[in-house]
C-alpha positions as CSV (number, residue, x, y, z in Angstrom):
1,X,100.7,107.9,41.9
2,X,99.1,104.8,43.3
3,X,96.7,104.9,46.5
4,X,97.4,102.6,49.3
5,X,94.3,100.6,50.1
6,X,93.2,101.8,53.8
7,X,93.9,98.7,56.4
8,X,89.9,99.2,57.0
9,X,87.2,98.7,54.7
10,X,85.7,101.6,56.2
11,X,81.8,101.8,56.9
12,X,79.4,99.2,54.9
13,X,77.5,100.5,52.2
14,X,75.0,99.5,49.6
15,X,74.5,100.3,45.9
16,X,70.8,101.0,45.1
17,X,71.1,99.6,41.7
18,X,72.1,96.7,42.6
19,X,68.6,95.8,44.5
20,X,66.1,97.4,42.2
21,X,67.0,101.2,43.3
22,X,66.2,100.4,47.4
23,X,67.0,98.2,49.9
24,X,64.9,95.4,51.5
25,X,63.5,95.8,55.1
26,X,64.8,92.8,56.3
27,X,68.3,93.8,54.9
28,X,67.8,97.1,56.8
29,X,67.3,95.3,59.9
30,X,70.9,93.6,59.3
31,X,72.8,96.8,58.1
32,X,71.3,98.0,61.8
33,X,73.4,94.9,63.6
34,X,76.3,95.0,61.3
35,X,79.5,97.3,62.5
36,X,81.8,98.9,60.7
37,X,84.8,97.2,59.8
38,X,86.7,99.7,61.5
39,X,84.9,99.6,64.7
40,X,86.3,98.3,68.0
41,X,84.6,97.6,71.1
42,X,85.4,99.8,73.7
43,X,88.3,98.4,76.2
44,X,87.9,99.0,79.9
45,X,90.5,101.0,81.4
46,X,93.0,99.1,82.6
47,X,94.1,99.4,86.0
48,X,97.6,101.3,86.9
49,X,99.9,100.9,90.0
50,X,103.2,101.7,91.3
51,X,105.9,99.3,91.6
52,X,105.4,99.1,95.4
53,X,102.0,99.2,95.1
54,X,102.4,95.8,93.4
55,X,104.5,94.0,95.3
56,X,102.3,94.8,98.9
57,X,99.1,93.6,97.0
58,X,100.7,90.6,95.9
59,X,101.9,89.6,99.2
60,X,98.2,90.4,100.6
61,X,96.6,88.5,97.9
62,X,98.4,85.9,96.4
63,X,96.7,82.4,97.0
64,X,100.1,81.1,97.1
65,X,101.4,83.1,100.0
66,X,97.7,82.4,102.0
67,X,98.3,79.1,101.7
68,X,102.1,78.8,103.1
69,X,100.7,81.0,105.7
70,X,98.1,77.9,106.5
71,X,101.1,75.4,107.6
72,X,101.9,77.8,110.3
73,X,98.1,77.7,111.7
74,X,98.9,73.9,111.2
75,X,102.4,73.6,112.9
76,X,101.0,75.3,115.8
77,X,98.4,72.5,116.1
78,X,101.2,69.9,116.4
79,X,102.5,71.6,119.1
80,X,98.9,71.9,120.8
81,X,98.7,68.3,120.7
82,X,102.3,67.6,122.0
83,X,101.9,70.6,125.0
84,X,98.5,68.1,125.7
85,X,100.7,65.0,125.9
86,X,102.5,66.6,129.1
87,X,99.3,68.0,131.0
88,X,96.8,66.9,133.2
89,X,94.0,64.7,131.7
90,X,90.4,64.2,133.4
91,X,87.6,62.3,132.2
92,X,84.6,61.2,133.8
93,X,82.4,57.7,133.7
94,X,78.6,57.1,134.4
95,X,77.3,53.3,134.4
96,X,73.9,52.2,135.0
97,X,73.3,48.9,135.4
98,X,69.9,47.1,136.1
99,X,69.3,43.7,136.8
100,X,66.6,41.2,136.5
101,X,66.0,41.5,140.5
102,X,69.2,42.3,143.4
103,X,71.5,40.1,144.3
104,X,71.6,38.8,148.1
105,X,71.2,36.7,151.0
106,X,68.6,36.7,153.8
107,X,67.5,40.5,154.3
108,X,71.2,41.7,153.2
109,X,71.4,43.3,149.2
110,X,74.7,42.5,147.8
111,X,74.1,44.3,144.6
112,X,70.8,46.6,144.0
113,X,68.7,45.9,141.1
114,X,69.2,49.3,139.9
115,X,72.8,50.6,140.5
116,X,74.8,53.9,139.1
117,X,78.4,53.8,139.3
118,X,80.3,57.6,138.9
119,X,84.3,56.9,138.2
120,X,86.6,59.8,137.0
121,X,90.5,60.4,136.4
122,X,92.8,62.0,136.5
123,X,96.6,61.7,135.6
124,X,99.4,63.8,135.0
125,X,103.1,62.7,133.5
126,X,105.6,63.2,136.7
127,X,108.6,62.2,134.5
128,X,108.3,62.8,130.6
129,X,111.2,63.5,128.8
130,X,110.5,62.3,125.4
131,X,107.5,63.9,125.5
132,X,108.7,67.3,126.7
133,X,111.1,67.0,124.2
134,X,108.5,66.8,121.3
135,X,106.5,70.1,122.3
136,X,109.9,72.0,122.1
137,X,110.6,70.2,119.2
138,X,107.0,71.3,117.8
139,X,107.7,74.6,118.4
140,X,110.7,74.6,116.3
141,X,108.2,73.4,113.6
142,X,106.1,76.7,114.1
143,X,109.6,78.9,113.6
144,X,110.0,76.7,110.0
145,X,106.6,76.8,109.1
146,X,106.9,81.0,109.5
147,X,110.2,81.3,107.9
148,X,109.0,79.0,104.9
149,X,106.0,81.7,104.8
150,X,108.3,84.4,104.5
151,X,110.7,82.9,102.0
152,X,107.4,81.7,99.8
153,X,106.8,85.6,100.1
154,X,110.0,86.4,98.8
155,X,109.6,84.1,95.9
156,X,105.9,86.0,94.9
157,X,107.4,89.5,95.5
158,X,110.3,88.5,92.9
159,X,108.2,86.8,90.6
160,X,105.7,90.1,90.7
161,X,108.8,92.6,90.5
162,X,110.0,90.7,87.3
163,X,106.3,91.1,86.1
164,X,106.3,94.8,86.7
165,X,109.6,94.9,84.9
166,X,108.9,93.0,82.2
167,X,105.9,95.5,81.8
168,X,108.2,98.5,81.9
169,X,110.4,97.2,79.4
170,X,108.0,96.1,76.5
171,X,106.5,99.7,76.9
172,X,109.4,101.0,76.0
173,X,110.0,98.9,73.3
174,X,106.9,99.9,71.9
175,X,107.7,103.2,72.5
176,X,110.7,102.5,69.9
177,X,108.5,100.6,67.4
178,X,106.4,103.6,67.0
179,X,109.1,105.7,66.2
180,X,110.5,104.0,63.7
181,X,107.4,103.5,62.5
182,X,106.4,106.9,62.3
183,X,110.0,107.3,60.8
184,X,109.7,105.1,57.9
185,X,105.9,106.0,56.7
186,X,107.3,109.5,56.4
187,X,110.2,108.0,54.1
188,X,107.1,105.8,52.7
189,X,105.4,109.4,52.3
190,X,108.4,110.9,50.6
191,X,109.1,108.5,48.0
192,X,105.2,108.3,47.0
193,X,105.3,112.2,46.4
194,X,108.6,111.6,44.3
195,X,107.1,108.5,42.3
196,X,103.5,110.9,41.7
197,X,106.4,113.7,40.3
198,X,108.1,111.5,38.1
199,X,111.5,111.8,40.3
200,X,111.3,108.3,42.2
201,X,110.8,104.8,41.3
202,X,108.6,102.1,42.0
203,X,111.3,100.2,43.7
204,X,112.3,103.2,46.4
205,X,108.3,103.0,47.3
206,X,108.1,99.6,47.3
207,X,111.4,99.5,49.8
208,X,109.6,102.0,52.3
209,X,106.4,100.3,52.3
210,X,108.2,97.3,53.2
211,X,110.0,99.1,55.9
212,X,106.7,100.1,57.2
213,X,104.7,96.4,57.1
214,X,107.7,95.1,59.4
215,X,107.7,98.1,62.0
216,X,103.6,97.6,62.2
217,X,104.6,94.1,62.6
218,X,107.1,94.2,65.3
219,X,104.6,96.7,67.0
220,X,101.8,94.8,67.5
221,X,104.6,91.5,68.7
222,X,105.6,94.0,71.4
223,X,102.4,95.0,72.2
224,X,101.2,91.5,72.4
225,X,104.2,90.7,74.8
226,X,103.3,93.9,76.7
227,X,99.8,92.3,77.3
228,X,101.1,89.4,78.7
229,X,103.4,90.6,81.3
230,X,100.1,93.3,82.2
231,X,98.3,89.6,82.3
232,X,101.1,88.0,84.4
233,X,101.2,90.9,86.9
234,X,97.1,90.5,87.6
235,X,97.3,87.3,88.0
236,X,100.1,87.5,90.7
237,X,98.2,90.6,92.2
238,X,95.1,88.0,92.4
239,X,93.6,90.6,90.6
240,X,90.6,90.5,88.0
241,X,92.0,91.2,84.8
242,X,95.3,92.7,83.5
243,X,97.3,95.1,85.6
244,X,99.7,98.0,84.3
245,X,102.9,99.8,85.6
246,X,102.5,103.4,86.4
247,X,105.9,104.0,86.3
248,X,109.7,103.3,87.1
249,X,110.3,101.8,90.2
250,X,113.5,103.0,92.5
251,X,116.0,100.2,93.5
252,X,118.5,102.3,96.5
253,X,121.3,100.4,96.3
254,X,123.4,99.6,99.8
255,X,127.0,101.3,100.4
256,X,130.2,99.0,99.7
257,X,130.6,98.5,103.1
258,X,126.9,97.0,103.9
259,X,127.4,94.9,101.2
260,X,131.2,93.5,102.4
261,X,129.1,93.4,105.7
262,X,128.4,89.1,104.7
263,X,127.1,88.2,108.7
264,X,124.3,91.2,108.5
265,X,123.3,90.6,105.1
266,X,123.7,86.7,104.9
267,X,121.5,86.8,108.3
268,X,118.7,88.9,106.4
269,X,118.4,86.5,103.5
270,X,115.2,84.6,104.0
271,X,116.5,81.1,103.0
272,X,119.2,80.9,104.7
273,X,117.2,82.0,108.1
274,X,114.9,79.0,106.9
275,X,117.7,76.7,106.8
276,X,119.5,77.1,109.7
277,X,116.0,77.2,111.5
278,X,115.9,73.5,109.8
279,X,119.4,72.6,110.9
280,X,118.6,73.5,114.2
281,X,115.6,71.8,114.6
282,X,116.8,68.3,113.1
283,X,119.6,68.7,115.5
284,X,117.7,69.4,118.4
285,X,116.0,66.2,117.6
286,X,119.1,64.3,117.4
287,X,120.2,65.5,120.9
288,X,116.6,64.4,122.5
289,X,117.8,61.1,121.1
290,X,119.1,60.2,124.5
291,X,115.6,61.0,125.9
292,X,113.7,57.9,124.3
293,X,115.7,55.8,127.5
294,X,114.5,57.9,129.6
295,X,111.6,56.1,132.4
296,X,108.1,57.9,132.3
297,X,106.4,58.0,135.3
298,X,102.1,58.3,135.1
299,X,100.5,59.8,138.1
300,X,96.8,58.6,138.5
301,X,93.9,59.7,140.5
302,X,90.5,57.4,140.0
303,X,87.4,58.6,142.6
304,X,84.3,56.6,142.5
305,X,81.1,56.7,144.0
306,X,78.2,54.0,144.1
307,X,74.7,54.5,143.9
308,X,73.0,52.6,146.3
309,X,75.7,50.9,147.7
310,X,76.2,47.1,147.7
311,X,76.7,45.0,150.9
312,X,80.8,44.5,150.7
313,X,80.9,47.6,148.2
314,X,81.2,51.2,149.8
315,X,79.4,54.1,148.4
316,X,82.6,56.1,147.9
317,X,86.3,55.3,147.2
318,X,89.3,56.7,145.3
319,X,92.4,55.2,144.5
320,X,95.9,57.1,143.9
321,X,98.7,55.5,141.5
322,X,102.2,56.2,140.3
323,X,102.9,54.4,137.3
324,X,106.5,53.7,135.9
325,X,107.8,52.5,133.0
326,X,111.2,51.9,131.5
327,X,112.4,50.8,128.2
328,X,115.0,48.0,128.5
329,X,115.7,46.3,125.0
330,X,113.9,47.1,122.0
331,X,115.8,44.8,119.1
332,X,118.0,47.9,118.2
333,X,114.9,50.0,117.1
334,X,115.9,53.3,118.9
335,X,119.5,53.0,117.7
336,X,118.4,52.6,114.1
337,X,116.1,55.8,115.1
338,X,119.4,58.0,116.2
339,X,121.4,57.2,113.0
340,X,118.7,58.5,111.0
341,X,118.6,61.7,112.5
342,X,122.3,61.9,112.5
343,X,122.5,61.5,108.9
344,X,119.3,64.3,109.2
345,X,121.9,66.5,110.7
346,X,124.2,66.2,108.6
347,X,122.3,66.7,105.5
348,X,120.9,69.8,106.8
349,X,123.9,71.1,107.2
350,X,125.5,70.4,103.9
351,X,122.6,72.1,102.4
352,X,123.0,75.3,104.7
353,X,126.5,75.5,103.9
354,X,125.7,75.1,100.2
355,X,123.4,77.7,100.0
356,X,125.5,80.0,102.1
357,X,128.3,79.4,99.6
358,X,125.3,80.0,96.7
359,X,124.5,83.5,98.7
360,X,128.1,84.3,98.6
361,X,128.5,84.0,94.6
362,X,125.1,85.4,94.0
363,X,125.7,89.1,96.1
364,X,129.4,89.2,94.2
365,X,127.6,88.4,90.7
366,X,124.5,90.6,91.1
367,X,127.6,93.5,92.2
368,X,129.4,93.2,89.4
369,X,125.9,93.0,86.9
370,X,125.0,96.3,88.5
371,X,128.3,97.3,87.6
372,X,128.4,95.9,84.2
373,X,125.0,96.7,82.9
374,X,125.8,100.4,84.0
375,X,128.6,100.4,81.7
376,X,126.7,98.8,79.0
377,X,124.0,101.4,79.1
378,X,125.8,104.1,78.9
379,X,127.5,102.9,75.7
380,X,124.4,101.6,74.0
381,X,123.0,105.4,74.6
382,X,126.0,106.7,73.3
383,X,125.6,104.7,70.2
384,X,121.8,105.4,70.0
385,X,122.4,109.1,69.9
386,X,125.2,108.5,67.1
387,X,122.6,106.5,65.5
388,X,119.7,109.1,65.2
389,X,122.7,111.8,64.0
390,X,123.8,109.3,61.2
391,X,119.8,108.9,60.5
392,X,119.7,112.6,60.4
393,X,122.5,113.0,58.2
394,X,121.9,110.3,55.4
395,X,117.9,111.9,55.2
396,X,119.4,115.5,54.3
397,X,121.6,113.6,51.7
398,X,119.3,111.5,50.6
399,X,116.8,114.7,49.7
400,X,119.9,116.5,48.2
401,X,120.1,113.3,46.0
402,X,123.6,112.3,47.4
403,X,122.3,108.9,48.7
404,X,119.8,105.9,47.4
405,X,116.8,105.0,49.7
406,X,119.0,102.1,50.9
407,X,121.8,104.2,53.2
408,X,118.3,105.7,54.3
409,X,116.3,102.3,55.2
410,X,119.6,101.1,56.5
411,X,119.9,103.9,58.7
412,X,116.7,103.5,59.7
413,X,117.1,100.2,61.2
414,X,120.1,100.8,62.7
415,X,118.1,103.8,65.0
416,X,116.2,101.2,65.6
417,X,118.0,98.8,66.7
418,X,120.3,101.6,68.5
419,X,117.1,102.2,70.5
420,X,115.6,99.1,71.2
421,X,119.3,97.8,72.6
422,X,119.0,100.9,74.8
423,X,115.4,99.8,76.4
424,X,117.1,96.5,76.7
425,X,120.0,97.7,78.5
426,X,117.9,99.7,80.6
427,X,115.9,96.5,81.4
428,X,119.3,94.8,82.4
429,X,120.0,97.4,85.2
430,X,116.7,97.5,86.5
431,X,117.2,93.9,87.3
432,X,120.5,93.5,88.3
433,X,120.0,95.9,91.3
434,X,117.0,94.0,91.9
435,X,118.8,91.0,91.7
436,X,121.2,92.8,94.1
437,X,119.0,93.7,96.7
438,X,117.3,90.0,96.8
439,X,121.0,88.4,97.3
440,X,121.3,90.5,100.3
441,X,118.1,90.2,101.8
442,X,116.7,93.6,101.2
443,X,113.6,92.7,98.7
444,X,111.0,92.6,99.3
445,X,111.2,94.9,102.7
């Protein structure tokens, strides 16, 4: 019976013959650095955290959401600005001028030699429209700016559910991959003790040892993929390294009647709160259109005072103002400006009533996924379980010497692939409901 070659050299070691009977110091001092060819370097434990538990620390840490979150901070300093355009201003003016020498006549000083002037104002729109019109419109900006916040949110909690999923299902898969693994090295260990007692052949060892190299194989693929959704989840978690999934999550799926309930759940879906906020807001700006002809009337109050005082110029004055202007032909400018938000309008709407018709399809689609992958899964674990009976059956006949190691290998893969269809049936449900509960607005909470 042949001995398979370990997939480790196992620990270094030196023949003395070979150097004289001892070894060198200086090759002592290497041996010292050298590890074993079987050694690994300790990993760090990885970190593990529940489905929920994911999703809340991506939303708190994500760079992505922090920074949709900084367009409300800056929307609300549009508004500041326009609020400032419709409220009192003041400022406040000290000149001092010196001459060569005053200006006069006789004993009389027109203008001092050394004279300080303190002016101030202050003025207030009476009549604004347009401009009251752009601090409401800037606070419509504020209500976009925190609905695109919330529907960038959504976006991260998806992407970091289908992480966590992801995780899940390549866990399982390697869950299967070591079964069948385990499964086919102790076929691989049957037919070695048959070839050692003269009742096998070469060929029904070399035909498990194959089955073994591609189950290590496909093992170490999943693994590898299993790695990258832990990587995919940390980095969405702003984390520092790779994140695990400690287990399943739940997905509570609404009633029948909350999902044929379209106004409650179409109002909770964050995009379509985001576009009608936009298609409000554009139209709001077509309807202040009418504004722009509006007149604007500037109050202005301007007290001086004069240090010293000139001959024919009082020490202190002030000076009140109303100020009126009124636009009365501008080449067709403002009319241009109204037909562009029009057609603003009207795109808006076309793409609100798009999407709502896309919100529609998706809610019926993800239902009847839920529905279907159910279905599935239950008949792909049906056909796993006849699987592993089949397996079961064609070993005991294979041992009584009813069957060739070929029904057995082929039986093998079959469980196999029973099971692995099974994790990825499971997979398909776990996302369908969570599919379901994004159409309607319920993920994240």
């Amino acid at each position: 019976m042949r001995r398979r070659v370990p997939s480790s050299a196992g620990p270094i070691r030196l023949r003395a013959s070979r150097y004289g009977g001892q070894a060198g110091p200086a090759l002592l001092m290497l041996l010292m650095f050298v590890p074993t060819a079987g050694a690994q370097s300790p990993s760090p434990v990885m970190e593990r955290v529940t489905f929920d538990e994911a999703v809340a620390r991506a939303l708190a840490m994500n760079p992505t959401v922090a920074q949709a979150a900084t367009a409300i901070v800056r929307a609300e300093g549009f508004l500041q600005q326009a609020r400032a355009a419709t409220r009192p201003n003041l400022s406040a003016v000290v000149n001092t001028t010196v001459l060569d020498s005053g200006r006069g006549f006789d004993e009389f000083i027109v203008q001092p030699r050394t004279q300080t002037l303190m002016s101030a104002n202050v003025s207030m729109p009476v009549l604004a429209a347009s401009r009251w019109a752009a601090a409401t419109q800037a606070q419509d900006q504020i209500d976009i700016a925190r609905l695109s916040a919330t529907d960038v949110r959504k976006e991260i909690a998806s992407a970091t559910a289908q992480a966590y999923l992801a995780i899940i299902t390549q866990q399982r898969q390697i869950e299967v991959n070591m079964r069948a693994r385990e499964t086919a090295q102790a076929h691989l260990d049957y037919a070695q003790r048959r070839l050692a007692s003269g009742a096998g052949t070469r060929l029904n060892e070399l035909r498990a040892a194959q089955e073994v190299a591609a189950d290590e194989a496909r093992l170490e693929i999943t693994r590898l993929a299993a790695r990258r959704a832990q990587e995919a989840l940390g980095v969405l978690m702003a984390a520092d390294g790779p994140v695990d999934a400690a287990g399943e999550p739940a997905f509570n799926l609404p009633a029948s009647a909350e999902i044929e309930d379209q106004p409650t759940w179409m109002a909770a879906r964050p995009d379509v709160r985001l576009f009608t906020a936009q298609e409000r807001a554009t139209d709001r700006i077509r309807r202040d259109s009418s504004k722009d002809y509006f007149p604007a009337v500037i109050a202005s109050f301007d007290p001086q005072a004069v240090a010293p005082s000139g001959l024919f110029q009082p020490s202190r004055t002030w000076r009140l103002s109303f100020t009126m202007s009124q636009p009365i032909f501008d080449a067709g400018e403002r009319r241009g400006t109204a037909r562009v938000r029009e057609a603003a309008v009207q795109s808006s709407r076309f793409t609100l009533t798009s999407l709502q018709i896309q919100a529609r399809s998706e809610v019926r689609m993800a239902r009847e996924a839920v529905q279907s992958t159910e279905r599935t899964l239950a008949s792909l674990r049906l056909a796993a379980s006849q699987s592993d009976e089949v397996l079961s059956i064609t070993n005991t006949a294979f041992q009584a010497g009813a069957t060739t190691n070929l029904e057995v290998i082929d039986a093998q893969r079959s469980a196999r692939d029973a099971e692995a269809s099974v994790a990825i049936g499971e997979d398909a449900v776990r996302r369908a409901r969570l599919d379901l509960l994004t159409a309607l607005g319920r993920f994240p909470q």
